[in-house]
C-alpha positions in Angstrom: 0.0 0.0 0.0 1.2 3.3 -1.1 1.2 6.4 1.1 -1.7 7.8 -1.6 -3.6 4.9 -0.5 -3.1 5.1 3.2 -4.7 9.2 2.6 -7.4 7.3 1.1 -8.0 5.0 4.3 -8.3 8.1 6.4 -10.6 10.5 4.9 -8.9 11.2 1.2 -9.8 14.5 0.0 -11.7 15.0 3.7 -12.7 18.3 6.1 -9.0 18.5 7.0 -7.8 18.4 3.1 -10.4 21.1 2.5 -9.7 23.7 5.4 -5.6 23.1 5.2 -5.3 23.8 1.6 -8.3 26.8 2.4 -5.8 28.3 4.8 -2.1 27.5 3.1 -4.2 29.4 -0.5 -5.0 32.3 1.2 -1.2 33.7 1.5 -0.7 33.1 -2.1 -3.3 36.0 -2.8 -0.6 38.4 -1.7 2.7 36.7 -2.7 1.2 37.0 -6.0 1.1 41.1 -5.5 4.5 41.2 -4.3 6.1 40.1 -7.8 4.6 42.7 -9.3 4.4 45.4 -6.6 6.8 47.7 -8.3 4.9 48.2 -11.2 2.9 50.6 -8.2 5.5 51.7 -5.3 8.1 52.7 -8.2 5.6 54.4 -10.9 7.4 56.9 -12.9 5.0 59.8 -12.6 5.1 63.1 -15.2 7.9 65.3 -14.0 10.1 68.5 -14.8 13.2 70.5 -13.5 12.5 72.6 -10.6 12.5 76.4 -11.9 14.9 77.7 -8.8 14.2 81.7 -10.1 10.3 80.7 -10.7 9.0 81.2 -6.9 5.4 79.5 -5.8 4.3 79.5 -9.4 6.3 76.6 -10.2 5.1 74.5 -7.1 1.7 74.9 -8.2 2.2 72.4 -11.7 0.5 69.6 -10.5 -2.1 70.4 -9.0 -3.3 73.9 -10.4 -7.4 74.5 -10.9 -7.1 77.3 -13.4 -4.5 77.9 -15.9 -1.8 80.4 -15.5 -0.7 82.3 -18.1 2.6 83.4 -15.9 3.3 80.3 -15.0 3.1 78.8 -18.4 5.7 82.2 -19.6 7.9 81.1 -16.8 8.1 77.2 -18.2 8.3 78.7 -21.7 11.7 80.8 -20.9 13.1 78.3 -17.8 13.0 74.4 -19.6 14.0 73.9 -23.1 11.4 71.0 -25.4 11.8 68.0 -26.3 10.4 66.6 -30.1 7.1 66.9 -28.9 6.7 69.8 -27.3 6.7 68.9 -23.9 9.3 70.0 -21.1 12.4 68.7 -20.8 12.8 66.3 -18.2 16.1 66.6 -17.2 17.4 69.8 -18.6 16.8 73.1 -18.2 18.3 76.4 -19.6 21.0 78.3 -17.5 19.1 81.6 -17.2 15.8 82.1 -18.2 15.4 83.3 -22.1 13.1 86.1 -21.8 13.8 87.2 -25.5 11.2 83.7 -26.2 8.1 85.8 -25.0 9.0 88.0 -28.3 8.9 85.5 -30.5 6.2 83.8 -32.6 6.7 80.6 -32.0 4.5 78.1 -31.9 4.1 77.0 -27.5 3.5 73.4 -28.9 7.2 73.5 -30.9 10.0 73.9 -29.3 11.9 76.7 -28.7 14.8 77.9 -30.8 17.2 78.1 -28.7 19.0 74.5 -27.4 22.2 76.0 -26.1 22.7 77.1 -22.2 21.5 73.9 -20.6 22.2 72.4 -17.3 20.6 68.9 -15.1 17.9 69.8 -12.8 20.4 70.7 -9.8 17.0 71.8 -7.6 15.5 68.9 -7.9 12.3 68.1 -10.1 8.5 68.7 -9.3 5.9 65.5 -10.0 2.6 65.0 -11.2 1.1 63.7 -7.9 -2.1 63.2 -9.4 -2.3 59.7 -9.8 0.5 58.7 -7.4 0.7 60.7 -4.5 4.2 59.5 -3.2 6.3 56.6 -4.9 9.9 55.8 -4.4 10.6 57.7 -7.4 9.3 61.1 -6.2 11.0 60.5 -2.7 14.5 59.8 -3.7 14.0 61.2 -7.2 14.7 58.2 -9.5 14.8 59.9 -12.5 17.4 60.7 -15.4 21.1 60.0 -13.7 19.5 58.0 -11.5 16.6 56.6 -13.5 18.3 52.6 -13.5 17.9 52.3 -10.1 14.2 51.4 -10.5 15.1 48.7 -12.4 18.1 47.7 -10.3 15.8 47.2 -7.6 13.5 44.9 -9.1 16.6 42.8 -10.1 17.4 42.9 -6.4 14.1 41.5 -5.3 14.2 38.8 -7.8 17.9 37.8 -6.8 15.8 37.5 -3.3 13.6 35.0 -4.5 16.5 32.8 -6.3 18.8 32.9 -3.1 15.3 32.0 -1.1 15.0 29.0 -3.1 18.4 27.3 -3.1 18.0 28.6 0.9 14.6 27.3 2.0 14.4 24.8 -0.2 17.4 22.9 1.0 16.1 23.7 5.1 12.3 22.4 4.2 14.1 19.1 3.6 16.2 18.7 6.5 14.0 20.6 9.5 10.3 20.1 7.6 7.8 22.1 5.4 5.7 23.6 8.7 8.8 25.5 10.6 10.2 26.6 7.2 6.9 27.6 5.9 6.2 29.3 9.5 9.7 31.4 9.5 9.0 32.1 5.9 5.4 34.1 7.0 7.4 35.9 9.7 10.2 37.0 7.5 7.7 38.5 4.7 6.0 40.2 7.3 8.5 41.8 8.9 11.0 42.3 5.7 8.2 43.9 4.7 6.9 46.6 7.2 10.3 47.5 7.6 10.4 48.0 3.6 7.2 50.3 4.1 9.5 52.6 6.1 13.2 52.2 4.9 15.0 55.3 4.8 16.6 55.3 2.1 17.0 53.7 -1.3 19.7 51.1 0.4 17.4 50.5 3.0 14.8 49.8 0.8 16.6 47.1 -1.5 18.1 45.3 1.3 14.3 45.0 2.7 13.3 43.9 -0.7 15.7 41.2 -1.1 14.4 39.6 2.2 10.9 40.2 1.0 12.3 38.1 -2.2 13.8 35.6 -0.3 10.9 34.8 2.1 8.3 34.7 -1.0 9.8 31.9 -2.3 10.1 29.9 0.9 6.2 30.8 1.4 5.5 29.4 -2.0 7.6 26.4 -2.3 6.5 25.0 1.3 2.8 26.1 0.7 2.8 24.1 -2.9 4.8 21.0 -1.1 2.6 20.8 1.8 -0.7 20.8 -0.1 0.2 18.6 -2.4 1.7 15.8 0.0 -1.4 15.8 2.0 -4.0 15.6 -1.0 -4.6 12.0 -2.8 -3.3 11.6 -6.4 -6.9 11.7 -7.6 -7.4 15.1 -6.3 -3.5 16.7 -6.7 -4.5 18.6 -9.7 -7.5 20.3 -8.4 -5.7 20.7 -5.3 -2.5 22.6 -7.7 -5.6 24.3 -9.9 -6.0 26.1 -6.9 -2.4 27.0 -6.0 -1.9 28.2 -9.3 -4.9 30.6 -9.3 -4.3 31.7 -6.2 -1.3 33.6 -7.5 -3.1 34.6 -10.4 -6.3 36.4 -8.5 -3.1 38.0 -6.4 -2.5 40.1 -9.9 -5.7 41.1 -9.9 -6.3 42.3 -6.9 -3.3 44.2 -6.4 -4.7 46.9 -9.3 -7.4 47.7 -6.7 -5.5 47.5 -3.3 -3.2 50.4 -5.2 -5.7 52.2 -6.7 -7.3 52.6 -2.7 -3.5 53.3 -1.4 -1.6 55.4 -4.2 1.3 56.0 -1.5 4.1 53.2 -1.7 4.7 53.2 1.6 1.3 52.4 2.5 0.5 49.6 0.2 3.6 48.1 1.2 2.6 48.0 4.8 -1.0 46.9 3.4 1.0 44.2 1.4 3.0 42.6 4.3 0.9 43.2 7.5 -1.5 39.9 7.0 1.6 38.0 7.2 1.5 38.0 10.7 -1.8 36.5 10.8 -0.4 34.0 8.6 2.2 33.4 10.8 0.2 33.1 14.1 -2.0 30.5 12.9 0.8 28.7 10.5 1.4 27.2 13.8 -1.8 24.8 13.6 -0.5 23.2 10.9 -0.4 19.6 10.0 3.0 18.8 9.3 3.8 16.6 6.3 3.4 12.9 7.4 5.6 12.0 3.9 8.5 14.2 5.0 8.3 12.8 8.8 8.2 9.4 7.5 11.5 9.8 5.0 13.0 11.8 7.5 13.1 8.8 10.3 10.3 10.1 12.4 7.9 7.9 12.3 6.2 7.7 15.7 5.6 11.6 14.8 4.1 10.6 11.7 1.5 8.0 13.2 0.9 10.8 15.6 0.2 13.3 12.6 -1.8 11.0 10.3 -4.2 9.6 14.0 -4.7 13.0 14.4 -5.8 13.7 10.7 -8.2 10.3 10.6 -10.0 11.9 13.7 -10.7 15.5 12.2 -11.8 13.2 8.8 -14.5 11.2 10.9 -12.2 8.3 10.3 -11.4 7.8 13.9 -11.2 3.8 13.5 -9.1 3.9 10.7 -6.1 6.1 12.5 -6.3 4.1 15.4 -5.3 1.2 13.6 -1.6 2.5 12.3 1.1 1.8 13.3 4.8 2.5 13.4 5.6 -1.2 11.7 2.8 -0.6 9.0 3.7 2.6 8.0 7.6 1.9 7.7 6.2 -1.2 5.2 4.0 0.3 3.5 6.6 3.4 2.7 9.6 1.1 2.0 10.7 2.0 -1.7 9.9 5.9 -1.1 12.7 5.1 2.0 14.5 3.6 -0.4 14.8 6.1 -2.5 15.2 8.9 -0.4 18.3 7.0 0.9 20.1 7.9 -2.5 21.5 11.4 -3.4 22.0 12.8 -6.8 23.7 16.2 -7.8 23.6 18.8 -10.6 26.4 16.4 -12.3 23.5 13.7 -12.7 22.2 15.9 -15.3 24.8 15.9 -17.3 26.2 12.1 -17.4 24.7 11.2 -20.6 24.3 12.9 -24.0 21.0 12.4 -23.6 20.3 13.8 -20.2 22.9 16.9 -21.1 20.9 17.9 -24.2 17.3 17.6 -22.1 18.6 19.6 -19.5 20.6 22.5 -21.5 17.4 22.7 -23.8 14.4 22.4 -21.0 16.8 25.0 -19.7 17.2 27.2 -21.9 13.4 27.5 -22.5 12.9 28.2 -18.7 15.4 31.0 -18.9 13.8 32.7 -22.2 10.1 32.6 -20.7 11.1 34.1 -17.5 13.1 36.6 -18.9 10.3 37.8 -21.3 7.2 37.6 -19.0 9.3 39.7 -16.4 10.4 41.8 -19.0 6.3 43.0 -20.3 5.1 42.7 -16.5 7.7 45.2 -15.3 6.7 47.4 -18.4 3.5 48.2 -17.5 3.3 52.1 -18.1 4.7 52.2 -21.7 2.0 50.6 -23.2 0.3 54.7 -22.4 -3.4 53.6 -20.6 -4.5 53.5 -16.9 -2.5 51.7 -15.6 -4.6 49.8 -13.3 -6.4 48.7 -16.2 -3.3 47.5 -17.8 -2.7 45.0 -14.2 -5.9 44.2 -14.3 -5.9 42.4 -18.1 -1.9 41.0 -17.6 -3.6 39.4 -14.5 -6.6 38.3 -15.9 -5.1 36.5 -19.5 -3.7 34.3 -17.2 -6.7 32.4 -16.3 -7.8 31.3 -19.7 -3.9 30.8 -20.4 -3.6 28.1 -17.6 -6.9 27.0 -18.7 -5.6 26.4 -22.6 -2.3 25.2 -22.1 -4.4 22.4 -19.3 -6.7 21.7 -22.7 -3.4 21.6 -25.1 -1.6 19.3 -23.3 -4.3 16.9 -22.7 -5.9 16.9 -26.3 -2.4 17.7 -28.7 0.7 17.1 -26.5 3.1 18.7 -24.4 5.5 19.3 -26.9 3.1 20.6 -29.6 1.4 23.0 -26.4 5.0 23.8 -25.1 6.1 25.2 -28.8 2.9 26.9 -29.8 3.2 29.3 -26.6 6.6 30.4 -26.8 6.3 30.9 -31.0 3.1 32.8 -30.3 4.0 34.9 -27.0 7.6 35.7 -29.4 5.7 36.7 -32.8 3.3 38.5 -30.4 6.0 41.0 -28.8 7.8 41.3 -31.6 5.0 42.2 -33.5 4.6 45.4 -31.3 8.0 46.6 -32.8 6.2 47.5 -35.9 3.1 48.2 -34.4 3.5 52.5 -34.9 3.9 53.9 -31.4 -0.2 55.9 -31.9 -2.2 52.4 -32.2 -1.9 51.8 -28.5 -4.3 49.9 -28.4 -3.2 47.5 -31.0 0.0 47.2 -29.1 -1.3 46.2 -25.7 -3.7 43.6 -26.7 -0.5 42.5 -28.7 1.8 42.4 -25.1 -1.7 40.8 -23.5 -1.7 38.5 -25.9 2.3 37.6 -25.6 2.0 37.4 -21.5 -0.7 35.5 -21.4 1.4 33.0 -24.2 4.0 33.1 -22.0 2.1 31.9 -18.7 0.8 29.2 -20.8 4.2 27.9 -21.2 5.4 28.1 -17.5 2.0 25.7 -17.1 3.7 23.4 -19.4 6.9 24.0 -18.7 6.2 22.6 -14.8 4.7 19.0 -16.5 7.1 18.5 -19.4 10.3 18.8 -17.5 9.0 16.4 -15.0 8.2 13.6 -17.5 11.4 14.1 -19.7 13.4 13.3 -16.6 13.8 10.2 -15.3 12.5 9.7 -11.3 15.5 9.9 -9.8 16.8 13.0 -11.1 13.2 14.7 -11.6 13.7 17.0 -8.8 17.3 18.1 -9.6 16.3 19.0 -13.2 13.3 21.0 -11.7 15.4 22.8 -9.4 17.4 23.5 -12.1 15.1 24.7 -14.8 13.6 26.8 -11.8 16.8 28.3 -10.7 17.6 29.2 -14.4 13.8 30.3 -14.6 14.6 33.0 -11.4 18.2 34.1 -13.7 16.0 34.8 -16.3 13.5 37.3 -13.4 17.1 38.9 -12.4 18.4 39.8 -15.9 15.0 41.1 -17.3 15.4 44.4 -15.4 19.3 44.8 -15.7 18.8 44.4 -19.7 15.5 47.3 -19.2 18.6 49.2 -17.6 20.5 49.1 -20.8 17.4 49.4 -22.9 16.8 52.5 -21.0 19.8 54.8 -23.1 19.4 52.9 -26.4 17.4 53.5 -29.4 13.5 52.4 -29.4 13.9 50.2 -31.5 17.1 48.0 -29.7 15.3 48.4 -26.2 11.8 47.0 -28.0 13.8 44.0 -29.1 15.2 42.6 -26.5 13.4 40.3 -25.0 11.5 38.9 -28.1 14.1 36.9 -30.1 14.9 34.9 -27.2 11.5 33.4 -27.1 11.5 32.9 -31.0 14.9 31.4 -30.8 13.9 29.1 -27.9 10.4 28.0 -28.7 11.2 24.7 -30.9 12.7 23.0 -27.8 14.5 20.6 -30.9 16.3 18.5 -28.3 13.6 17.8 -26.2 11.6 17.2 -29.1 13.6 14.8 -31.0 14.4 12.5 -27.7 10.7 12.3 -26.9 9.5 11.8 -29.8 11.3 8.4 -29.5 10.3 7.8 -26.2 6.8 9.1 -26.0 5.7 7.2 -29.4 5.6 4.2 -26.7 2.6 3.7 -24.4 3.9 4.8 -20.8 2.8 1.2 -19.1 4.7 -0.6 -22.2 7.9 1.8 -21.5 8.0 1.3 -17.9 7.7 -2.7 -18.3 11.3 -2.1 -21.0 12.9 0.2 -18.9 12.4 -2.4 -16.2 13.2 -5.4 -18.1 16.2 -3.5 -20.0 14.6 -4.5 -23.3 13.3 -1.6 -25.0 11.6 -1.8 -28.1 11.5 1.7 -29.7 9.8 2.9 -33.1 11.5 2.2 -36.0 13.4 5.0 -38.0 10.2 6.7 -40.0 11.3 10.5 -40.2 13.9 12.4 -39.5 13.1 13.4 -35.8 13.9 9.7 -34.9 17.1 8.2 -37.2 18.8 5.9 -35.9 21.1 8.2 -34.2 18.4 9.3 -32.1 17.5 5.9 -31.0 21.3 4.5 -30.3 21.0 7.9 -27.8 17.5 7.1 -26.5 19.0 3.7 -25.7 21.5 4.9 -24.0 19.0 6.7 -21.6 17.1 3.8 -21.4 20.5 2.1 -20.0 20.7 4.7 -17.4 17.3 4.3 -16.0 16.5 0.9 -16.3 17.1 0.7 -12.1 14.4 3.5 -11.8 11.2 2.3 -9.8 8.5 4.5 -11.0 7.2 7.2 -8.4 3.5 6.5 -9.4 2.2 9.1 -6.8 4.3 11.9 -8.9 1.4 13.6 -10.8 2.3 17.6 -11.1 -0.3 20.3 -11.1 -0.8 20.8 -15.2 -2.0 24.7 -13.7 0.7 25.1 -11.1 3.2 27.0 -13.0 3.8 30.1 -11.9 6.5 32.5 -12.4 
């Protein structure tokens, strides 16, 4: 009897299933704001040098009620225009030019004169109108120092990489419940504190230990739901996880909208995590991890208590230490034998799975990062904009669930990354005045992109083998949260260069990744074969793959697919390993 079995002896998918994957969701509806929470505490509002010589007038640009025909002589004379007639943003003339006021030009041209500039060494003055404080206005973010915004975001992301190499490795050795636990206190705490850094530094170390403990939230959240739901059920119960994170996009358009100071929806963003943490405590530990990790009288103890709150009273009372260590002996078994990063790269086989699955984790990361961090170029509300980036993802997940089921992973995997590439790089000719043309474009192209994390989380987990499934997860992750870092620091570049370059960044990596040809061309050979009939070769070591009929599967191909057939043939089948197909999440 497997462990999936013994859940179903003691309630299955039960009153204690429903209310501990009720109360490890409800986090996620906030983790999922704090990816994107930038887009909001570091808006880049209007702005324009501070006119030193131009008194109170000057102060009164954002929030005037009438118009001022001095105040609009003293910009005309004090800040030179840019090619479409607006203010400069960064420069403004020496001394003011009152011989302008004489002349007939046009006050939607720019002025003649371009000589006589200097950087805004008062300071700027903001259009507080929609934003009433971000960390732009407060530490002025803007021209010199306009790549720190993006810096910061790469800083935050290199949080949540560090947070999963860190937490992941302690929820294995100490257990999900205290990791999961520290992880709620951390956010919440990294958090208020970020809500009232003093400074710019202050801020981004803040933000890297808000990184840090959003991954340890969601890795221990997804692990401890799923090890406590039946197979049956696991992809409802990861349908839900997935979601979770999803509704988290949408509602963080509103919770800004209510607070438009970044200090405050910080603080709004981080204080529930000490609820979370106070009743994180009443958690069910897993009874998996207590089992593999030698305590078993703990996990008779956990599962008795579980069979009670499921009505199943007579059930628990019947376990036992000596049943449950025979009933779990091959997962024992298995956990008893370690395998490294070098696993994955043994083989020609296994090499050329893991650089490509890699690679394609890399390239979707980096370009959904790079249009959800772009949020105000596309030139609408941007609330709106969060709202429909959060929203595609739904029917995304949805698709890419239907695609894989009906036409294949590879055929699904493919078909998102071509159509979320052609779909940015589409906006490069898209001219700049059809804006709405290019958002549903960049909608379009996220959404594409989501579908292929969704995949991405189900194909790399069947083109491994069992033993080394979780090492080339951890690795297509990790690369996945590389891809998050670089996104901004390549925005940072993009920033000085011409439309055109910083446009086209991020789409020929998803064009140039999207046929996963490796990937394709070994499983092609291998997935030809029923899974039962493979398992019963692999096992038997005689495999009995397709004959040579196109070019995907030459002989070449198969001499390699029987070499990976060699190096699995001792693999006993983890039947209870059957991912989420709407889990993945960025």
């Amino acid at each position: 009897m497997t462990f999936a079995e013994l859940l179903d002896r003691i309630g299955g998918m039960g009153r204690f299933q429903v209310f501990h994957v009720a109360l490890l969701v409800t986090p996620l509806l906030l983790t999922g704001s704090h990816n994107l929470l930038q887009n909001f505490s570091a808006a880049i509002p209007d702005h324009r040098c501070r006119v030193r010589w131009a008194g109170n007038a000057s102060e009164r640009w954002a929030n005037r009620t009438e118009t001022l025909a001095l105040e609009e002589d003293l910009l005309w004379i004090a800040l030179p225009r840019d090619a479409t007639g607006k203010p400069e943003k960064c420069l403004r003339f020496v001394t003011p030019h009152w011989h302008l006021l004489g002349t007939n030009a046009s006050r939607n041209g720019t002025p003649a004169v371009t000589a006589d500039t200097e950087p805004c060494r008062d300071g700027w003055v903001y259009d507080r109108s929609v934003f009433t404080n971000t960390i732009i206005t407060e530490w002025d973010l803007v021209c010199g120092l306009r790549t720190r915004r993006q810096m910061a975001q790469s800083i935050y992301m290199g949080g949540v990489l560090v947070g999963a190499l860190v937490f992941g490795t302690l929820a294995d050795r100490v257990g999900r419940k205290a990791v999961l636990s520290w992880s709620y206190l951390q956010m919440a705490v990294s958090g208020v504190c970020t809500a009232f850094s003093p400074s710019f530094t202050a801020y981004c170390v803040f933000r890297f230990l808000v990184g840090m403990a959003l991954s340890g939230v969601f890795l221990n959240c997804n692990s401890l739901v799923l090890e406590w739901v039946p197979t049956k059920v696991r992809t409802v119960a990861g349908t839900v996880v997935g979601y979770s994170a999803t509704t988290g996009q949408i509602i963080l358009p509103g919770l800004a909208y209510a607070l438009p100071d970044w200090r405050w929806l910080q603080f709004a963003a981080s204080m529930p995590f000490f609820a979370f943490f106070v009743y994180s405590w009443w958690f069910a530990e897993s009874a998996r991890w207590l089992v593999l990790s030698g305590k078993v009288e703990k996990a008779v103890e956990v599962l008795k208590k579980v069979a009670r709150f499921n009505g199943k009273k007579e059930e628990g009372e019947k376990l036992t230490s000596e049943i449950l260590k025979s009933n779990m002996q091959k997962e024992m078994a298995l956990a008893q034998t370690s395998y490294t990063l070098v696993s994955l790269a043994r083989t020609p086989t296994i090499r050329r799975i893991s650089c490509c699955i890699s690679s394609v984790w890399f390239a979707t990361s980096f370009a959904y990062y790079g249009l959800a961090m772009d949020l105000q170029n596309f030139g609408f509300n941007i609330y709106l904009i969060q709202v429909a980036f959060g929203s595609i993802d739904i029917p995304a997940k949805l698709g890419s669930a239907v695609g894989m089921s009906y036409i294949g992973r590879r055929t699904t995997q493919a078909s998102s990354v071509i159509l979320a590439g052609l779909a940015i790089l589409a906006n490069i000719f898209v001219p700049p005045d059809l804006r709405t043309l290019r958002t549903s474009l960049a909608v379009l192209g996220k959404g594409c992109l989501a579908s292929s994390f969704n995949c991405l989380y189900l194909y790399t987990g069947e083109l491994y083998p069992t033993v080394i499934r979780q090492t080339g997860m951890g690795l297509g992750s990790t690369l996945a949260r590389v891809g998050g870092i670089v996104a901004p620091m390549v925005r940072m570049t993009g920033s000085t260069s011409h439309t055109f370059l910083r446009s086209s960044m991020a789409p020929p990596r998803s064009c140039l990744e999207s046929p996963p040809s490796s990937c394709r061309r070994h499983s092609t050979c291998l997935f030809q074969i029923p899974l039962k009939k493979l398992r019963a070769d692999i096992i038997q070591s005689k495999p009995s793959l397709p004959r040579a009929k196109s070019r995907f599967c030459s002989r070449n191909w198969i001499t390699r697919c029987l070499k990976m057939v060699d190096t699995v043939k001792r693999v006993k089948w983890d039947t209870d390993w059957k991912p989420s197909c709407l889990t993945g999440l960025p």
